[in-house]
N, C-alpha and C positions, 0 to 999 in steps of 0.2 A: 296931379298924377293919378287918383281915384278914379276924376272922372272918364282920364283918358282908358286906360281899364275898362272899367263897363263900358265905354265905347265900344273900344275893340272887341269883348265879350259878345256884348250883342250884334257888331257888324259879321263876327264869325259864325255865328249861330245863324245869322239869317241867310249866310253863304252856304251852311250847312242842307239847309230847307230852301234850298235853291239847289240844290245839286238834286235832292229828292223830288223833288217837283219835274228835274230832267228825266231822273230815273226813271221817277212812273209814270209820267207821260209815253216815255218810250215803251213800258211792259205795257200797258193800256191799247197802245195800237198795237201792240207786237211785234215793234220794231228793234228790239232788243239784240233778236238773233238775224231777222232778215230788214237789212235795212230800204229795199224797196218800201215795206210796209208804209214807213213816213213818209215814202213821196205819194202814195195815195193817200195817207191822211188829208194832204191837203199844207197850205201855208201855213196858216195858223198854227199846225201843228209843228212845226218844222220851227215856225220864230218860237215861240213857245221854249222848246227844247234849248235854240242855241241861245239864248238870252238867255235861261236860267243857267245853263252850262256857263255860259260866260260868267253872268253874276257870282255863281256858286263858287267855281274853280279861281274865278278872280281872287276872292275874298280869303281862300282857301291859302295860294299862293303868296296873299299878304299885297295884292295889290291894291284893292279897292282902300285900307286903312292906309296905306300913303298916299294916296290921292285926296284922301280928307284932311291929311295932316298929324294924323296920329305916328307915336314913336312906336316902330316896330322892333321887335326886339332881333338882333343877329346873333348868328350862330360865328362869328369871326372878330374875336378881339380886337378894340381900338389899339391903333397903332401912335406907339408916343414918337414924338420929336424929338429928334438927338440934333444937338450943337455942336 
């Protein structure tokens, strides 16, 4: 149970520094406010962005930790079987 823990720990955090990495890519070129800006950045810039977005928000959302197989925790009590 521990280890799954710092799993999830560290899969969060690195989803956390993936959403930043979108963040400032986007204030870098300036596409923050006008999002032309990104299509001149060019591709690179553009996969950049939604790959960490994806990464970040995935991880964020708790998907990437059920794809690995960790237990995430819910906010919706198990429901018991009645006889």
């Amino acid at each position: 149970m521990r280890s799954a823990v710092y799993a999830y720990l560290a899969i969060t955090h690195l989803g956390g520094a993936a959403v930043w990495i979108a963040l400032l890519t986007l204030a870098h070129h300036g596409a923050i406010g006008d999002p032309s800006a990104l299509a001149a950045a060019g591709s690179g810039a553009q996969t950049l962005v939604a790959i960490a977005a994806l990464i970040g928000f995935g991880t964020k959302a708790g998907l990437i930790p059920r794809i690995r197989g960790c237990r995430v925790p819910t906010l919706w009590p198990r429901r018991t079987c009645r006889r």
